[in-house]
C-alpha positions, 0 to 999 in steps of 0.5 A, a space after each residue: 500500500 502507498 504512502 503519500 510522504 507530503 505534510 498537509 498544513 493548515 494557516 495559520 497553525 504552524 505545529 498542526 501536522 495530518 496523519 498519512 493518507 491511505 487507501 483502504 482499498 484498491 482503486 478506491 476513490 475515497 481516502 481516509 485520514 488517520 487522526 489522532 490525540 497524539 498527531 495535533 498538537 497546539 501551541 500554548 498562544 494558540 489555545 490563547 487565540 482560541 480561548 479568547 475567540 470563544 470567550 468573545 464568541 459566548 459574549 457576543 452570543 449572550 448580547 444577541 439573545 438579550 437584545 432578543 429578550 428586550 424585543 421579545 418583551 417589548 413586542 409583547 407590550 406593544 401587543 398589549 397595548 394594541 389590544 387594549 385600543 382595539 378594545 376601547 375603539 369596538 367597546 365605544 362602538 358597543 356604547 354607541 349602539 348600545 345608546 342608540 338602541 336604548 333610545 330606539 327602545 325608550 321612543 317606541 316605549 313612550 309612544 306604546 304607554 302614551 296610546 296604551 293611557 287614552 286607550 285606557 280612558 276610552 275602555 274606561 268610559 266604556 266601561 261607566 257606559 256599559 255599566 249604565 246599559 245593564 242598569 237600565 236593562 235591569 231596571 226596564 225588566 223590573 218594571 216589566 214584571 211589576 207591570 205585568 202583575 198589577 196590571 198598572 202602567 209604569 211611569 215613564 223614565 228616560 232609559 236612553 243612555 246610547 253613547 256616541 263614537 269619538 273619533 278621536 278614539 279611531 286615531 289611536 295607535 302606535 306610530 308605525 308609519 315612524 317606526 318603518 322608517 327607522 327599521 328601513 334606516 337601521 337596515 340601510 345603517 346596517 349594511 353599511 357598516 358590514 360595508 364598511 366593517 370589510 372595506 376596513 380589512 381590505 385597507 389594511 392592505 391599500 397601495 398607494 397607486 399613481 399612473 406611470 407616464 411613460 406607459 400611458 397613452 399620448 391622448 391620456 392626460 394626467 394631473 400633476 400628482 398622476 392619480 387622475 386621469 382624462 382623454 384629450 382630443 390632442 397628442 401630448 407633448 414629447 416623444 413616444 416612449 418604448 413603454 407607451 402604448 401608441 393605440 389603445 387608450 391605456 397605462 399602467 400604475 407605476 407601483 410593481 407587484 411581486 407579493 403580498 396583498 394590496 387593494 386600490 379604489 377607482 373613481 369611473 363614475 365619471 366615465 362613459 366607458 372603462 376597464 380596471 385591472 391588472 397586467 404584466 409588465 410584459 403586456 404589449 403596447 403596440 398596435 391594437 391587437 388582443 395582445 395589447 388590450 385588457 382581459 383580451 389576453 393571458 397577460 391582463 384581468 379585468 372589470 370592464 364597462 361598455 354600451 351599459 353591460 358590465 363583464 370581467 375578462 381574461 385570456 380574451 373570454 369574459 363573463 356578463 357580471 350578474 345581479 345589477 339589471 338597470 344599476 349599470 355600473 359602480 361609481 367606484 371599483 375596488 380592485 383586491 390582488 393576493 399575489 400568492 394566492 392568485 387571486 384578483 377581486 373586483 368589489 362595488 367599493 360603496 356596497 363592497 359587494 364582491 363583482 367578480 373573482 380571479 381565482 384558482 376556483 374560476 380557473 375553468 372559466 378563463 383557462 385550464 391550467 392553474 390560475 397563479 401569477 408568475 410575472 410582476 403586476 402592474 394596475 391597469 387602466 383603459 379608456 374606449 374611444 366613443 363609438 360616433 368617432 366623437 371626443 368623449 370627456 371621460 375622466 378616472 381618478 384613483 382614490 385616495 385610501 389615506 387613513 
C-alpha cells in the first residue's frame, strides 16, 4: 500500500501536522485520514487565540439573545397595548349602539304607554257606559214584571243612555308609519357598516397607486400628482416612449407587484366607458391587437364597462357580471390582488359587494391550467374611444385610501 510522504498544513497553525493518507482499498476513490490525540498538537498562544475567540464568541452570543429578550418583551407590550385600543375603539362602538338602541327602545316605549293611557280612558268610559246599559236593562225588566202583575202602567223614565263614537278614539295607535322608517334606516345603517366593517380589512392592505407616464397613452392626460386621469382630443407633448402604448387608450400604475396583498379604489363614475385591472409588465403596447388590450389576453384581468353591460375578462373570454339589471355600473371599483394566492377581486367599493373573482376556483372559466401569477403586476387602466368617432370627456381618478 502507498504512502503519500507530503505534510498537509493548515494557516495559520504552524505545529498542526495530518496523519498519512491511505487507501483502504484498491482503486478506491475515497481516502481516509488517520487522526489522532497524539498527531495535533497546539501551541500554548494558540489555545490563547482560541480561548479568547470563544470567550468573545459566548459574549457576543449572550448580547444577541438579550437584545432578543428586550424585543421579545417589548413586542409583547406593544401587543398589549394594541389590544387594549382595539378594545376601547369596538367597546365605544358597543356604547354607541348600545345608546342608540336604548333610545330606539325608550321612543317606541313612550309612544306604546302614551296610546296604551287614552286607550285606557276610552275602555274606561266604556266601561261607566256599559255599566249604565245593564242598569237600565235591569231596571226596564223590573218594571216589566211589576207591570205585568198589577196590571198598572209604569211611569215613564228616560232609559236612553246610547253613547256616541269619538273619533278621536279611531286615531289611536302606535306610530308605525315612524317606526318603518327607522327599521328601513337601521337596515340601510346596517349594511353599511358590514360595508364598511370589510372595506376596513381590505385597507389594511391599500397601495398607494399613481399612473406611470411613460406607459400611458399620448391622448391620456394626467394631473400633476398622476392619480387622475382624462382623454384629450390632442397628442401630448414629447416623444413616444418604448413603454407607451401608441393605440389603445391605456397605462399602467407605476407601483410593481411581486407579493403580498394590496387593494386600490377607482373613481369611473365619471366615465362613459372603462376597464380596471391588472397586467404584466410584459403586456404589449403596440398596435391594437388582443395582445395589447385588457382581459383580451393571458397577460391582463379585468372589470370592464361598455354600451351599459358590465363583464370581467381574461385570456380574451369574459363573463356578463350578474345581479345589477338597470344599476349599470359602480361609481367606484375596488380592485383586491393576493399575489400568492392568485387571486384578483373586483368589489362595488360603496356596497363592497364582491363583482367578480380571479381565482384558482374560476380557473375553468378563463383557462385550464392553474390560475397563479408568475410575472410582476402592474394596475391597469383603459379608456374606449366613443363609438360616433366623437371626443368623449371621460375622466378616472384613483382614490385616495389615506387613513
Amino acid at each position: 500500500m502507498a504512502e503519500d510522504d507530503s505534510t498537509a498544513r493548515i494557516p495559520g497553525a504552524d505545529q498542526l501536522f495530518l496523519g498519512p493518507v491511505t487507501q483502504p482499498y484498491p482503486r478506491s476513490p475515497k481516502t481516509l485520514r488517520k487522526t489522532g490525540s497524539a498527531s495535533i498538537k497546539y501551541t500554548q498562544e494558540q489555545l490563547s487565540c482560541f480561548l479568547e475567540e470563544l470567550e468573545n464568541e459566548s459574549k457576543r452570543t449572550e448580547a444577541r439573545m438579550a437584545s432578543l429578550k428586550k424585543r421579545q418583551g417589548n413586542l409583547t407590550a406593544n401587543a398589549e397595548v394594541i389590544e387594549q385600543q382595539l378594545r376601547e375603539r369596538f367597546e365605544n362602538m358597543r356604547l354607541a349602539l348600545e345608546k342608540d338602541e336604548l333610545a330606539a327602545l325608550g321612543m317606541l316605549e313612550q309612544d306604546h304607554r302614551e296610546n296604551s293611557s287614552k286607550l285606557t280612558r276610552h275602555l274606561q268610559d266604556w266601561t261607566q257606559h256599559l255599566r249604565l246599559v245593564r242598569k237600565h236593562t235591569s231596571t226596564i225588566k223590573k218594571l216589566q214584571e211589576s207591570s205585568a202583575e198589577s196590571q198598572q202602567p209604569v211611569c215613564a223614565e228616560d232609559f236612553s243612555c246610547s253613547k256616541k263614537l269619538d273619533v278621536a278614539e279611531e286615531a289611536i295607535r302606535l306610530n308605525e308609519e315612524k317606526f318603518q322608517k327607522l327599521m328601513k334606516a337601521l337596515g340601510k345603517i346596517s349594511k353599511e357598516l358590514q360595508a364598511q366593517l370589510q372595506r376596513k380589512s381590505l385597507l389594511l392592505d391599500s397601495t398607494e397607486v399613481v399612473i406611470d407616464r411613460m406607459t400611458s397613452h399620448r391622448q391620456i392626460k394626467l394631473t400633476s400628482k398622476g392619480r387622475s386621469m382624462n382623454i384629450s382630443a390632442e397628442d401630448s407633448s414629447g416623444p413616444n416612449q418604448p413603454q407607451q402604448f401608441d393605440q389603445v387608450y391605456c397605462a399602467l400604475g407605476s407601483v410593481s407587484i411581486t407579493g403580498g396583498q394590496h387593494y386600490w379604489e377607482v373613481d369611473v363614475h365619471c366615465c362613459s366607458a372603462w376597464a380596471v385591472g391588472v397586467a404584466y409588465g410584459s403586456l404589449s403596447r403596440k398596435g391594437q391587437d388582443k395582445s395589447t388590450k385588457l382581459g383580451r389576453n393571458k397577460l391582463s384581468w379585468c372589470l370592464e364597462f361598455q354600451d351599459g353591460q358590465l363583464s370581467a375578462w381574461h385570456n380574451d373570454r369574459h363573463v356578463v357580471v350578474s345581479g345589477r339589471t338597470g344599476r349599470g355600473a359602480p361609481d367606484k371599483v375596488g380592485i383586491f390582488v393576493n399575489y400568492q394566492k392568485g387571486r384578483v377581486a373586483f368589489y362595488d367599493a360603496e356596497t363592497m359587494k364582491v363583482l367578480q373573482e380571479f381565482s384558482p376556483a374560476s380557473t375553468a372559466v378563463f383557462e385550464r391550467a392553474y390560475h397563479q401569477f408568475t410575472e410582476v403586476l402592474f394596475p391597469a387602466f383603459r379608456f374606449f374611444k366613443a363609438k360616433d368617432g366623437h371626443s368623449v370627456p371621460d375622466h378616472m381618478e384613483i382614490c385616495d385610501l389615506s387613513m
